[in-house]
C-alpha positions in Angstrom: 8.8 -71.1 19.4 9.5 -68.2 16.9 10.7 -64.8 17.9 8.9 -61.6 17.2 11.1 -59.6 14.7 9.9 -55.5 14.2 9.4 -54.5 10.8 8.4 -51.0 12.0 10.3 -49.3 8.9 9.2 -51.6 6.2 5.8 -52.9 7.5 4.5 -51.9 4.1 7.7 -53.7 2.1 7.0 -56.9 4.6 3.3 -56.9 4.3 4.0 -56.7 0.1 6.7 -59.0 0.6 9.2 -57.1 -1.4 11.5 -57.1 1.0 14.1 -60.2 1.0 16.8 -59.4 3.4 17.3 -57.2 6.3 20.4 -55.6 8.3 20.4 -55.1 11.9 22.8 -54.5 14.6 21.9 -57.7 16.2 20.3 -60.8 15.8 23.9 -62.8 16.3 22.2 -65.9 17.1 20.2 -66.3 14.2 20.5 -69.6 12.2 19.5 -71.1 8.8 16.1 -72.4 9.1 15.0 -70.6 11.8 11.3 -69.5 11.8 10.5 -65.6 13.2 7.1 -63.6 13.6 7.7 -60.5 11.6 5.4 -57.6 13.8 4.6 -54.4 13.4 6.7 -53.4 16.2 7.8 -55.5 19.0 9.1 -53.2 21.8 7.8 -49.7 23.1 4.3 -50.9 23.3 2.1 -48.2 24.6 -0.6 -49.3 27.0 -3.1 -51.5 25.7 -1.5 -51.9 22.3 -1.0 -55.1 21.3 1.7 -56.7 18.6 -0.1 -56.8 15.1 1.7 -60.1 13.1 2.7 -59.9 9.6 3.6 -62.8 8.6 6.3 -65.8 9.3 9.8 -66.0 7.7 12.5 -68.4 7.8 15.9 -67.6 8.1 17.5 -68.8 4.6 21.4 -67.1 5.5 22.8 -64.6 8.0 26.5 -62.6 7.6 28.1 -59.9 9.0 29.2 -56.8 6.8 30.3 -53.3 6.8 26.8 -51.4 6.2 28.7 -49.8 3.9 28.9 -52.8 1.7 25.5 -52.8 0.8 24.9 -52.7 -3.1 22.0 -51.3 -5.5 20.5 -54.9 -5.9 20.4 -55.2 -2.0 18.9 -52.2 -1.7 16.3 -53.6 -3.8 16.2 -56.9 -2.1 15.4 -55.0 1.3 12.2 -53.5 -0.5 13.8 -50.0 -1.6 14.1 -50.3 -5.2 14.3 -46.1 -5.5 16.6 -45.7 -3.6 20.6 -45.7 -3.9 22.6 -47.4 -1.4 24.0 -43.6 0.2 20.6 -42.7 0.7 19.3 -46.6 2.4 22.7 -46.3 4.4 21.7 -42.6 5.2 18.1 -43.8 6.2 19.5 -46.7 8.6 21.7 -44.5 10.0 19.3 -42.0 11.0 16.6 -44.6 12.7 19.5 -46.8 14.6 21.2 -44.5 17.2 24.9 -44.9 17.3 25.2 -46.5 13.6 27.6 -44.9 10.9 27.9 -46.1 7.4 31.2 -48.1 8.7 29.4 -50.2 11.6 29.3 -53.9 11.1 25.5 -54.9 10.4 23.8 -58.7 10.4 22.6 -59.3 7.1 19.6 -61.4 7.0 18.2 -63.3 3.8 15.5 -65.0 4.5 11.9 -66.4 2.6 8.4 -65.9 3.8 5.8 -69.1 5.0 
């Protein structure tokens, strides 16, 4: 059964499907070919809201890497093609508590169904 993963920062990139890989400070388990629910959001569900589905995605390759690392074209292939990779790390930074630009991030490629 697939797992609900949040695209509450890049609904809009997900929903396009712009967006080709993600980076989170988790996800350790995930394997090729592994299908997830991308949602809305997934956790801090107020009363009587209910998860909104975007859209499947399997898991093409996972890594882990400095977020630091990342380069213009990933930038791009996470859905932020205006943006330089000091200002993505600045922005991923700012909405995971306790990340800095040297914390080791999952990178997830994966390919929508």
């Amino acid at each position: 059964m697939p797992r609900n993963m949040s695209f509450s920062i890049t609904t809009e990139q997900y929903r396009k499907r712009t967006k080709r890989v993600t980076r989170r400070l988790g996800w350790w388990n995930l394997k090729p070919g592994d299908i997830q629910n991308g949602v809305e959001k997934a956790m801090g569900l107020k009363k009587g809201e209910k998860i909104v589905k975007l859209g499947q995605h399997r898991v093409l390759n996972t890594r882990p890497e400095p977020l630091n690392a990342i380069t213009q074209d990933e930038v791009i292939l996470e859905g932020f093609p205006d943006m330089t990779p000091d200002e993505f790390i600045d922005m991923f930074c700012r909405s995971h508590k306790g990340c800095t630009p040297e914390s080791i991030v999952n990178r997830i490629e994966f390919e929508y169904l």
